[in-house]
N, C-alpha and C positions, 0 to 999 in steps of 0.2 A: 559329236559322233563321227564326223566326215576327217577332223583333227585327227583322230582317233585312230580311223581306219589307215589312214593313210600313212600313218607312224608305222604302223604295224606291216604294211606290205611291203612288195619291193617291184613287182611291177602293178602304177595303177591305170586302169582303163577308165579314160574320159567322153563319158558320154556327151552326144552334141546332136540335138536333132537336127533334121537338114533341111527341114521348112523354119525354123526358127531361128537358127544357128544360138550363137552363143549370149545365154538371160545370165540375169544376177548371178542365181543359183550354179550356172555352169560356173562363172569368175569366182564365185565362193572356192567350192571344190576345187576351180584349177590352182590359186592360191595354198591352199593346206597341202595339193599335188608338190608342190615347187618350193612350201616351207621344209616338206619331209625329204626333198633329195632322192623322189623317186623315178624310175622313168617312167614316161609316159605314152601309152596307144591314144590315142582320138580314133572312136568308134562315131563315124557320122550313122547315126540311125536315121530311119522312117525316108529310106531313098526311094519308097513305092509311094508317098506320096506327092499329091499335086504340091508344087509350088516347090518342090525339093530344090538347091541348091547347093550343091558340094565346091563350088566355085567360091563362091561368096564364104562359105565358112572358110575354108583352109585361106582366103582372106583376111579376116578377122584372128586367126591364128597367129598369122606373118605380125598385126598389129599387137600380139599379145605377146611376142618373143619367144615365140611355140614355132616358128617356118616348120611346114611338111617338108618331107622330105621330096616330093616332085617339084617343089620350089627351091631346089636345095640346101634345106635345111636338115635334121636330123630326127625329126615326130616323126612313130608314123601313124601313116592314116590308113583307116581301112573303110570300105564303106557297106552300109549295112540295113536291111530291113528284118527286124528277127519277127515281126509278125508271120513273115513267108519265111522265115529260117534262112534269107540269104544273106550270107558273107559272114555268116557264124564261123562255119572250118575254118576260113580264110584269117579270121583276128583269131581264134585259137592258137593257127598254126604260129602267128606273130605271136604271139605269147609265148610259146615252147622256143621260137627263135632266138628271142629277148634274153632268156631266162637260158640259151646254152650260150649265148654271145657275154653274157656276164657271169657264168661259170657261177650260178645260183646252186650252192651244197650244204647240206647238213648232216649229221653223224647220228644215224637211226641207233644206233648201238648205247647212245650217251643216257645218261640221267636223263628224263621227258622234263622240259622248259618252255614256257611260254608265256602267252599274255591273254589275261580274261578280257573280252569282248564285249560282254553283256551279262548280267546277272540279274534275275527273279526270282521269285516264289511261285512255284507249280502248286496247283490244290492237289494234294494225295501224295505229291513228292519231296514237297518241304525245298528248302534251297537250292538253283542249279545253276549252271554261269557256261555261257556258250565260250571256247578256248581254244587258240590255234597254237597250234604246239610249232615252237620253232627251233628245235634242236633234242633230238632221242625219240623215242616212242614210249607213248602212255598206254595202258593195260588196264582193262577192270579189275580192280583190286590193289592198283598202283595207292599210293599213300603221297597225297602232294599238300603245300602251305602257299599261300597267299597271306602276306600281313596277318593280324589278327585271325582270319579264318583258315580252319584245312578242312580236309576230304580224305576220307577210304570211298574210292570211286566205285561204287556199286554199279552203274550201268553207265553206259554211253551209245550219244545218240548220233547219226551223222542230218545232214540238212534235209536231208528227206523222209528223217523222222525212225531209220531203221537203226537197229542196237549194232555196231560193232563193238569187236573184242580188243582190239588195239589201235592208237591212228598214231600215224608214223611223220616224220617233217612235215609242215605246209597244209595240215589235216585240220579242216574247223570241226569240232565235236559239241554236242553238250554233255557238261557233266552232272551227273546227280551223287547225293553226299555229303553235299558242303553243312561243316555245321554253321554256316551266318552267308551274308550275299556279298562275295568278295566286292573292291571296287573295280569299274570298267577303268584299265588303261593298264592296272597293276598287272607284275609280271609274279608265276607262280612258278613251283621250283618240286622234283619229286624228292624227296629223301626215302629212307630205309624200310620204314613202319608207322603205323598210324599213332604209335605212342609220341614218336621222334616228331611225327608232324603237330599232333597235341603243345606239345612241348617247345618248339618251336613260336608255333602262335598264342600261346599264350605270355611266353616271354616279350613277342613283341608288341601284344596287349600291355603287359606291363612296363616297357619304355614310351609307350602312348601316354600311361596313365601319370605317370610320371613328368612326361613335361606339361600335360595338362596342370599337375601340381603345381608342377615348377609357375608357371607364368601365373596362374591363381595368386599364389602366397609374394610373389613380390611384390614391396612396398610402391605405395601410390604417392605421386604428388600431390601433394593437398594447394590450390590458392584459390585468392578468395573467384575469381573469372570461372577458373574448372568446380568450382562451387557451387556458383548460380549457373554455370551450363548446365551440372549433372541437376540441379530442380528444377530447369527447365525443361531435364528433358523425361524429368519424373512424371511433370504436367501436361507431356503432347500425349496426345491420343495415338493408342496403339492399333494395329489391327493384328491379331497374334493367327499362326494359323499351322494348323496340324497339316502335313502333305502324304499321301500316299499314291504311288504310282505304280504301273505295273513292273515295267525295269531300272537299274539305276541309271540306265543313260538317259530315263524319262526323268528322274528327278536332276537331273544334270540341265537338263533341257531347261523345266518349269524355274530352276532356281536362276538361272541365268535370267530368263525374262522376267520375274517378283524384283531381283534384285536392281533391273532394270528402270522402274518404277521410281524414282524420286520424289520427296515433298518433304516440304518446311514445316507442313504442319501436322501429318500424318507420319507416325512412321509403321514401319512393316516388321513382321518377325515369324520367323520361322521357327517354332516350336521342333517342330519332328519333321525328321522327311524319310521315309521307309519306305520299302517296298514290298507289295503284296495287296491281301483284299484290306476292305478295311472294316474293321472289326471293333469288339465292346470296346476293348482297351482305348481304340484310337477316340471313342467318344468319350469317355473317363476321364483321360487326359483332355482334351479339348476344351471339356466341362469345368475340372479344377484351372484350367490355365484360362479362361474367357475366352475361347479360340475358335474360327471356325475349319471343318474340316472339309481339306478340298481335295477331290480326286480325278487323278489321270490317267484315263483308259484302264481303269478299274472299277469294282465291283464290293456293293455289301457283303457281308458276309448275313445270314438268317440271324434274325431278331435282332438287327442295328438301328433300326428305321422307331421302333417303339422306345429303342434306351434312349437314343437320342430325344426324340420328343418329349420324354420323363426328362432329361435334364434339359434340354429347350437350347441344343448345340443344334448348328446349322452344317448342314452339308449340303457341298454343289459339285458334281462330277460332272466332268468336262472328255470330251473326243478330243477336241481339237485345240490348240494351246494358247493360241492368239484372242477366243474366245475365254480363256482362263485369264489370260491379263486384263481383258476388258472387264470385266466380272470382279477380279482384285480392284481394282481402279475404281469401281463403283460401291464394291462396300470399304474403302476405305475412306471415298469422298461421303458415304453416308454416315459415318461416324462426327463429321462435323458438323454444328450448327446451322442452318440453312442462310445463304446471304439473301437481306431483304433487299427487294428493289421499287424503288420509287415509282406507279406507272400514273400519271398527270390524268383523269377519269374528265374533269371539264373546268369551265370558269365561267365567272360571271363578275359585270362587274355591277358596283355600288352606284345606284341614278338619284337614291333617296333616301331617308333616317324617320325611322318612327320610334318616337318614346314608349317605351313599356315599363312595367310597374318595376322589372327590377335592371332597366337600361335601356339599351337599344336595339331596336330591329333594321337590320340594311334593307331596303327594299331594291332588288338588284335586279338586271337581267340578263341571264346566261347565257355567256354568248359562242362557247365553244361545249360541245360533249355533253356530259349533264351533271349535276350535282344531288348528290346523294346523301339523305341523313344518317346522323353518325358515324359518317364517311372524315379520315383525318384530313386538315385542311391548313391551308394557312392563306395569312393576309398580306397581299404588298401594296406599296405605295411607290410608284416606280419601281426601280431595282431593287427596291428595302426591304425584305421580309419585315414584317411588323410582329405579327404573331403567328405560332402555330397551333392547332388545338383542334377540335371535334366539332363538326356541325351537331349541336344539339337541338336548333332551330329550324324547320323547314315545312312554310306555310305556302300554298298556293291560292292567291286570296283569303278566305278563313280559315282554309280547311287544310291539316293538316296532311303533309306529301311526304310520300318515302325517295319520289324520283323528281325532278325537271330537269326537263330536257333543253337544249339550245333553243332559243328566238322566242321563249316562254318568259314571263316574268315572275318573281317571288320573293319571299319573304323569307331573310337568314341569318339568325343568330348563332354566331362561336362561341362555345362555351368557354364564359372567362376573359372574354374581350368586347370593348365597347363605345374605343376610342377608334368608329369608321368615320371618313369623310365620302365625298362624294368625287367619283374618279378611281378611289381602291378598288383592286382587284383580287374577290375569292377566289382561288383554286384550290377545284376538291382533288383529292388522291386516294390510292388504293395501294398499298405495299403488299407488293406478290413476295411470298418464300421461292428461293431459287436456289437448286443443289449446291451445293459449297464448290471449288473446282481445287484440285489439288494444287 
């Protein structure tokens, strides 16, 4: 999204607190700043707070190849508290400066051109896509295409939510009308009439479908290696999963982090990724494809929650996205068999042998943890494992014991073995199930 923005503008403002100076998140941003070739303000915010430093950041600037310009470099800097509204005019006015010093124009008069910013589903509006128009002005009732989707522009909204009638160069609007959710980055184009924009998009629907064809129907190499790959990878365990979010720059998001995810033995797959509420259909499909459905800062739609439990499809809607990964990561590790683990419960060793009718009894005493019947167990003799197998025998003097514990003495027959000497060492075990790890 920050990619995104930054393509699309031409002056950007870099926010930079001035108790913090410059985190990750500022390097992220100023990076995409400096991949788009735009210029750049550095707004030092929060200068009414304690511990402010505007010294130390335009600092860290110099080491980032940003110099302010009072160091004689070419940034500038403005500094700034917008809680109290001070030094707002001040970095506007730099903007309007910026923006006459680089002779920033466009021709209101032209075809309306731009680029979709964002695209959703409004409940009661049906499709709309937030648009900055960068060349002509757009009109209600203007007829514009994006790739597969267009619009007869029924209304438009500006950021504060009020309808204007036209917005002219440099103008963010929403649009509503679209017949589908254009995608964020695409650039959209006015033509003549709503037929011409039909017409259009559906043509370029059809060279879509067409190289979809295309790469479909050509032939495959067959050997015998890509053979056993593709049955091997018929046999990994999949986690399929239907996505719906509120915008596409939210499915942008979610899908970069899924695809993030790695494993050898798990793989992942994204079924659908839509935008809007989520509704019968999305459980239908989930249902037929063994999938579950997961949602980002969205919302059921009425009666989803019953179709769903009739088909016994899971859904997990998520706020926040990092908990969406951790949450993929965990049912996809739950898909695999649990790994057992060995935990050593105690030992004892062999002091004595008593004959019984069908072998022998060890008469032992445990000398670590305890030993437990029909607890799994094995026999060593030094380093030798001898045998492994089940306490079936576990006498406490006559009487039959479920437990003994260390510095206790007793009586213990392995089922299945019978060749103990004196000196062997029993140890009981207990094999815990432990989540699989991807």
């Amino acid at each position: 999204m920050r990619a995104r923005g930054a393509d699309v503008t031409d002056i950007a403002v870099l926010v930079v607190a001035a108790d913090d100076g410059f985190m990750p998140q500022t390097d992220e941003a100023l990076k995409y700043i400096q991949n788009a070739k735009v210029t750049l303000i550095v707004a030092v915010n929060k200068m009414d707070m304690k511990g402010a430093n505007i010294e130390r950041v335009k600092g860290q600037m110099q080491e980032r190849g940003i110099p302010p310009e009072e160091w004689g470099g070419d940034t500038v800097t403005v500094p700034t508290a917008a809680v109290k509204d001070q030094g707002i005019t001040e970095l506007l006015d730099y903007i309007l400066l910026q923006a006459d010093v680089l002779e920033l124009k466009a021709n209101p008069k032209a075809d309306a051109s731009g680029v979709i910013i964002e695209s959703q589903i409004d409940v009661g509006r049906g499709p709309s896509a937030t648009v900055i128009v960068q060349r002509g002005t757009l009109r209600t009732g203007d007829a514009i295409v994006c790739g597969p989707n267009f619009a007869r522009v029924r209304a438009m909204f500006d950021d504060q939510g009020a309808a204007v009638k036209e917005a002219p160069p440099s103008t963010p609007v929403k649009v509503i009308g679209w017949s589908g959710t254009p995608d964020s980055g695409a650039t959209f184009l006015a033509v003549k009439n709503a037929r011409e924009a039909e017409r259009l998009a559906e043509e370029h629907q059809d060279r879509l479908n067409k190289v979809t064809v295309t790469l479909d129907s050509k032939p495959k190499e067959v050997s015998v290696e890509k053979l056993f790959a593709e049955i091997a990878a018929s046999q990994q365990k999949t986690l399929r999963v239907v996505l719906k979010c509120d915008v596409f720059g939210s499915i942008e998001a979610v899908r970069n982090i899924l695809d993030g995810i790695k494993s050898q033995k798990v793989s992942l797959e994204i079924v659908s990724g839509e935008v809007g509420l989520i509704g019968k259909n999305d459980v239908l499909m989930a249902s037929a494809a063994g999938a579950v459905v997961v949602g980002f800062n969205t919302r059921l739609e009425n009666g989803v929650t019953p179709l769903a439990k009739h088909h016994s499809v899971r859904i997990e809607t998520f706020e926040i996205i990092y908990e969406l990964g951790d949450k993929v990561r965990e049912m996809m590790a739950d898909l695999l068999e649990p790994d057992l683990r060995e935990v050593k419960l105690g030992a004892a060793e062999v002091r004595q042998l008593f004959p019984v009718s069908k072998g022998f009894v060890a008469g032992c005493l445990v000398t670590e943890g305890k030993i437990s019947r029909n607890a799994p167990a094995r026999v060593r003799r030094g380093k030798e494992t001898l045998f492994e197998g089940k306490v079936g025998t576990l006498r406490r003097f006559k009487d039959d014991a479920n437990d003994v514990r260390a510095g206790l003495e007793c009586g213990i027959r392995i089922d299945g073995f019978d060749d103990y000497k004196e000196g062997d060492v029993i140890e009981c075990l207990e094999i815990q199930k432990v989540r699989a790890s991807l």
